[in-house]
N, C-alpha and C positions, 0 to 999 in steps of 0.2 A: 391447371392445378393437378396437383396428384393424390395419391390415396395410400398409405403405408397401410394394408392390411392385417398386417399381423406381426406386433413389438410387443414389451415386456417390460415396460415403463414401472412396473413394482418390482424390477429386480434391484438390489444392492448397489449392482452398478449407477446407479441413477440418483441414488439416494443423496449424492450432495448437493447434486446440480440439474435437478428434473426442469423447474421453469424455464433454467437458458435451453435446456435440450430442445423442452417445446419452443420457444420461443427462436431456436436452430432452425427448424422444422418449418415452423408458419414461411421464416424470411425464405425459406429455399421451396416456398411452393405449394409444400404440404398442407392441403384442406383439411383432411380428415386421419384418423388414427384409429386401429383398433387396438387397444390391449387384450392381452391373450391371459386366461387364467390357465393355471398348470395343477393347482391345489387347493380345495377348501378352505386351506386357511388364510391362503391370502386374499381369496375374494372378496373383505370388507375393502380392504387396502388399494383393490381395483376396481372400485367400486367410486369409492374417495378420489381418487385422481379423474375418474370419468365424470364425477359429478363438479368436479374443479373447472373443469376445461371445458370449454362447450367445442370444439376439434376432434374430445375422444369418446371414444364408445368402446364398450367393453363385452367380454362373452366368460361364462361359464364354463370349465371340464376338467377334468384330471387325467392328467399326461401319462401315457401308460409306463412310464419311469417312476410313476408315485402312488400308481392303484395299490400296490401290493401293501404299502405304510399305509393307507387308511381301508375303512371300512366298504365294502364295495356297496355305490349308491345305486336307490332304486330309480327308476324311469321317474317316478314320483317326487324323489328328492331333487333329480336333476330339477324337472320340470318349474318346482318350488323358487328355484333360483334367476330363471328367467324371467318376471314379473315387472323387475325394475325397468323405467324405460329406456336405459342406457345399453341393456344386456339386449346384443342384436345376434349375437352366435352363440354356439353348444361344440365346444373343446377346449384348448386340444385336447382331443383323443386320439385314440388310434393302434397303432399295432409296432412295437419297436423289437427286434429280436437282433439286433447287434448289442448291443452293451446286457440287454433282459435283465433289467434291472427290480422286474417282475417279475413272477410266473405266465405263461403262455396262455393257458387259460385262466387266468384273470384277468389280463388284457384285452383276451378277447373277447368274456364276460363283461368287460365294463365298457368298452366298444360296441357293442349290441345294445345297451343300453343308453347310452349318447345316441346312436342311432335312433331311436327309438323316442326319444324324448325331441329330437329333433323333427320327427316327422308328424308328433301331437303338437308340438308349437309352431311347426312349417317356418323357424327357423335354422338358416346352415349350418350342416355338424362342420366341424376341421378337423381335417384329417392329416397325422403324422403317420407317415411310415417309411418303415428304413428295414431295408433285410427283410422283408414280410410280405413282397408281393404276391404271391400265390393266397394267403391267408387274408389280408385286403379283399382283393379281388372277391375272394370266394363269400366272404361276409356279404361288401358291399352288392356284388350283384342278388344274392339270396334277398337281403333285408329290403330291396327296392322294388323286387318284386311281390315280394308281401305286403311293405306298408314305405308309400312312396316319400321320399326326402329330398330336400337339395342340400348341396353342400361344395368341400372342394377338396383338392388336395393340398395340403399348404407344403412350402417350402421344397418343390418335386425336385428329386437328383436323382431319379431311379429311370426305369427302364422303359420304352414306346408301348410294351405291354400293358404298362400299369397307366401310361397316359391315354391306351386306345380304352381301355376297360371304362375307366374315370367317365371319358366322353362319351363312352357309348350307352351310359346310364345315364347320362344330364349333366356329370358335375362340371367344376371349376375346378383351374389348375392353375396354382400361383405360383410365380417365381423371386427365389430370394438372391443373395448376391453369391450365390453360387455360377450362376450363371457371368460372371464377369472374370472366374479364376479360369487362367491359362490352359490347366488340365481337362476346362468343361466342354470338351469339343463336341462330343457325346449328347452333350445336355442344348447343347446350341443347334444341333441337326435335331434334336426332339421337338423343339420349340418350333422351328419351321414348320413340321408337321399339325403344331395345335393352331386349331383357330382363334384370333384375335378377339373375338366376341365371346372367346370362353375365358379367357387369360386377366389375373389378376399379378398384378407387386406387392411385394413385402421386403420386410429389414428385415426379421428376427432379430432386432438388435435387443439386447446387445452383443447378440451373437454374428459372423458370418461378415464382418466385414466385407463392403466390395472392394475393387479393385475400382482407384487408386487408394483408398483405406487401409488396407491390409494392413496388419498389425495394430490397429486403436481400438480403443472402444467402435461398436458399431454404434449409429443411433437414425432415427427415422429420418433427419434431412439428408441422409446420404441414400435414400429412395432413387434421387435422381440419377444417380450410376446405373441402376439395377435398369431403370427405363431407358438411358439411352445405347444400353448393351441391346438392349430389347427392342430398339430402335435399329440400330446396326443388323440384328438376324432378323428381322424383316424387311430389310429394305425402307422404310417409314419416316415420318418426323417423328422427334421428338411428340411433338402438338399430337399429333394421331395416338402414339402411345398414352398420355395423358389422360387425352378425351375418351377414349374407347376403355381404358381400365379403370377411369372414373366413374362410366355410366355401367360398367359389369360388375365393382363394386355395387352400386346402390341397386342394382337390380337384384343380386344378389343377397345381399347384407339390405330389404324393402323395410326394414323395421327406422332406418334411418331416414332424420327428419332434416 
């Protein structure tokens, strides 16, 4: 069985056909599903599909593409939102400085606080970053040294630096269907380097189509590309990828029953 760690089942895109999606998903393997929150206001709405489906579970945060439109929350308010027993993670957060669709420090301010709130509920923050390694890096090592957290990197296409830093503090490194485009040679020599017992999968659908998808909607039953690219850069079965990113999930993501 596999484990889609990080989709986006309250986006638009889903909105006509969410049941067959899930019901895509279950046929092609998929136990479990996380939904990822990106903004306050759709967390009733991710909340409702997690309390639908007993497959999904969902997480709390605001995507640093959307800190800047609402009010920057405190460690308190995060914290207020993880209660429910479906809510197993705190993001996405994180640090974006390609598109900056924010201010810099306000991402990083509201970063420090997912932090933060993460490490009073000792559940994993998610972390996006893109163009920001140096700024990542410097957070995350500071914040873990003062007040310790798990967590991971979601969706990684950046550099061995920011995957030795990641490991060298605890976290988890997930990989999405980037990992299956032609140009990811780069990203496919990184992944050899990470250990399998740190390693999770994800869609971001309905982002990021893998390969052979390219061009469709993405959505969580096409996981199983993502795992057997991931099967191929290490050498492995299938079965190995399954088992081992199943049980790094739930190790990871322990709030899961």
């Amino acid at each position: 069985m596999l484990v889609d760690s990080h989709c986006h089942l309250n986006m638009k895109e889903f909105a006509d056909d969410l049941p067959q999606v899930i019901a895509n998903a279950v046929a092609s393997g998929v136990s479990l599903m996380q939904t990822i929150c990106t903004r306050s206001n759709d967390f009733p709405g991710i909340i409702e599909i997690a309390e639908k489906y007993p497959e999904i579970y969902a997480s709390f945060g605001i995507h640093p593409h959307e800190v800047e439109k609402e009010p920057l929350l405190s460690i308190d308010e995060i914290v207020s939102h993880t209660n429910h027993p479906k809510v197993i993670g705190i993001g996405e957060t994180g640090l974006d400085y390609y598109y900056e669709h924010s201010e810099r420090d306000i991402q990083r301010a509201s970063f420090v606080n997912h932090i933060h709130a993460a490490s009073r509920t000792n559940l994993p923050v998610i972390v996006h970053s893109r163009n920001a390694d140096d700024d990542t890096i410097s957070i995350m090592s500071s914040e873990m040294k003062a007040n310790a957290y798990r967590g991971l990197i979601h969706c990684f296409s950046s550099t061995r630096e920011l995957a030795s830093a990641s490991l060298d503090i605890g976290l988890y490194i997930s990989i999405a269907g980037i990992i299956t485009f032609k140009n990811s040679d780069n990203l496919r020599d990184i992944m050899q380097y990470v250990p399998l017992d740190r390693m999770l999968i994800e869609t971001d659908s309905p982002y990021l189509a893998p390969v052979p998808m390219r061009g469709k909607r993405n959505e969580p039953a096409f996981i199983k590309h993502v795992a057997q690219m991931l099967a191929q850069v290490k050498c492995l079965s299938m079965e190995d990828i399954a088992q081992t990113t199943t049980e790094n999930f739930k190790k990871l993501f322990s709030k899961v029953r």
